[in-house]
C-alpha positions as CSV (number, residue, x, y, z in Angstrom):
1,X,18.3,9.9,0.3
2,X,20.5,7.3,2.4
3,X,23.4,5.8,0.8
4,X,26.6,5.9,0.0
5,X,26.2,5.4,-3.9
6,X,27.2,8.8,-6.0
7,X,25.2,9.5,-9.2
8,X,25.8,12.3,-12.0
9,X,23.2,14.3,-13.2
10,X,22.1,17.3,-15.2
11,X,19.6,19.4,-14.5
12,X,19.0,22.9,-16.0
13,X,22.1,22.3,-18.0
14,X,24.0,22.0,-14.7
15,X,26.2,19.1,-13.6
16,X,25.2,17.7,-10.2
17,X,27.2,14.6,-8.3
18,X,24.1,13.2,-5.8
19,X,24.5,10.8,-3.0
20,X,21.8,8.3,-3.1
21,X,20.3,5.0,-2.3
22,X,19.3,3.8,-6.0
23,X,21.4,5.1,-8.7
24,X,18.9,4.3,-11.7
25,X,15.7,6.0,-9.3
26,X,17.9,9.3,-9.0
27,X,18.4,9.4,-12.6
28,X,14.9,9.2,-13.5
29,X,13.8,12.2,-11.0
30,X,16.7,14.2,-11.9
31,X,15.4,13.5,-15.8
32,X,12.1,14.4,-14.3
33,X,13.0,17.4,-13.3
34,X,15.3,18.8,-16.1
35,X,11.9,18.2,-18.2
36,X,9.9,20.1,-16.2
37,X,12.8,22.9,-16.4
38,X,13.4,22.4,-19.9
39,X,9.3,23.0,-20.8
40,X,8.9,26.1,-18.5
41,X,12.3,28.0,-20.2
42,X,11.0,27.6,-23.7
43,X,7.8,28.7,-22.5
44,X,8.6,31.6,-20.3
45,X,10.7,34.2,-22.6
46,X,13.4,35.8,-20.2
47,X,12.8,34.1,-17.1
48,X,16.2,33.5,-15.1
49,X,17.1,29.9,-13.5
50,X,15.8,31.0,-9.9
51,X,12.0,31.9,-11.9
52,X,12.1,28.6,-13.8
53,X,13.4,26.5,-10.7
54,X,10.3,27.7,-8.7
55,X,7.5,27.2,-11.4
56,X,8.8,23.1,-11.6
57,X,9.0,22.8,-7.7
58,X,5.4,24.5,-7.8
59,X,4.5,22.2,-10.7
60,X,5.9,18.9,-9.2
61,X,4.3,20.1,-5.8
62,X,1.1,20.3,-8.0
63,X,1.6,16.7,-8.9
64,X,2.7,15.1,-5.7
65,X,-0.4,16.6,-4.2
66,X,-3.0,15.5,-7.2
67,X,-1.3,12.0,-6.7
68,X,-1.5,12.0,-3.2
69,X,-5.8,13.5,-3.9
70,X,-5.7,10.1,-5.5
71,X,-4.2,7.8,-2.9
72,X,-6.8,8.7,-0.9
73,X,-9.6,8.2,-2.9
74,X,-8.5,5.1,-3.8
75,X,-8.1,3.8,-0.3
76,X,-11.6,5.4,1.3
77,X,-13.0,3.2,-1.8
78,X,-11.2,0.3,-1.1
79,X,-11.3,0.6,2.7
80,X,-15.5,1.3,1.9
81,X,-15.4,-2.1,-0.5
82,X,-13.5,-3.9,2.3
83,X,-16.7,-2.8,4.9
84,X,-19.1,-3.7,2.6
85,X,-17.6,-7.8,2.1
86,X,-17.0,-7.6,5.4
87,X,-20.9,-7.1,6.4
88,X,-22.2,-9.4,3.6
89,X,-19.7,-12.3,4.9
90,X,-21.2,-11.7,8.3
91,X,-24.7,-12.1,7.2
92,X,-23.9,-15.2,5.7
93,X,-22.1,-16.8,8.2
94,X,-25.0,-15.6,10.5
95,X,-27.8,-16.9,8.6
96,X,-25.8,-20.3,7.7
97,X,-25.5,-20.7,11.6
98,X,-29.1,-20.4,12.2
99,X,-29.9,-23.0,9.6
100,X,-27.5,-25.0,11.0
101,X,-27.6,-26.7,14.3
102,X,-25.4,-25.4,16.9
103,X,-21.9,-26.7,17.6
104,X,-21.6,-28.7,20.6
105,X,-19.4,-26.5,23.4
106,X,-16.7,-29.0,24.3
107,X,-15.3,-26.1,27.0
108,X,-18.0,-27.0,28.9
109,X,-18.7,-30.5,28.5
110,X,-18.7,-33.0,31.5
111,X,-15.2,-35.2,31.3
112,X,-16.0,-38.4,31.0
113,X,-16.3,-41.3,32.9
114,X,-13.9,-43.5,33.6
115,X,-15.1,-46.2,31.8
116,X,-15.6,-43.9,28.8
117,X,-12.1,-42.5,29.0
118,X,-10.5,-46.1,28.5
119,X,-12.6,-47.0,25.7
120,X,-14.7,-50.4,24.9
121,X,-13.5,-53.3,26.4
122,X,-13.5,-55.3,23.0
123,X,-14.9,-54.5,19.8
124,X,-17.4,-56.4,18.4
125,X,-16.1,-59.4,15.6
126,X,-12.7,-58.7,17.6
């Protein structure tokens, strides 16, 4: 966490003073986490701080890596919808071209002639 902002929290019934970028984001992890404590030492009957510390990191790893599962579903789906438009917009394009007639190719196209270049002399009713 980068910052210079100091933000007090308790977690585990413990006062901590963090350094952090976002004050209000630390909270709600720190709050997070004291949850996660809270639940597994009225759960666990005689299981010291170190014991209860270790089952939330293990159940907040848990998490992180279901969300992260997830993530990457989501995006092989998205990245599979994105293929999918992607083809069907090139088939259309391609079949509107072939109904269409072809673009002239200026890039190659004689300049033209001098008398061209300048235009009509007059315009007719002029």
């Amino acid at each position: 966490m980068a910052g210079t902002d100091r933000v007090q929290v308790v977690i585990g019934g413990r006062t901590y003073r963090l350094a952090g970028g976002d004050p209000d984001h630390t909270r709600r992890l720190a709050r997070k986490v004291d949850e996660v404590m809270s639940r597994f030492s009225e759960s666990i009957v005689g299981a010291d701080d170190y014991q209860v510390a270790i089952l939330t990191a293990l159940h907040i790893a848990d998490e992180l890596s279901a969300a992260e599962d997830n993530y990457s579903s989501y995006r092989s789906r998205v990245e599979g919808l994105v293929d999918h438009v992607q083809g069907v917009l090139e088939e259309e394009l391609e079949q509107e071209g072939a109904t269409e007639s072809p673009a002239p190719d200026l890039a190659s196209a004689p300049p033209p002639s001098d008398s061209e270049a300048e235009g009509p002399a007059s315009l007719p009713g002029h």
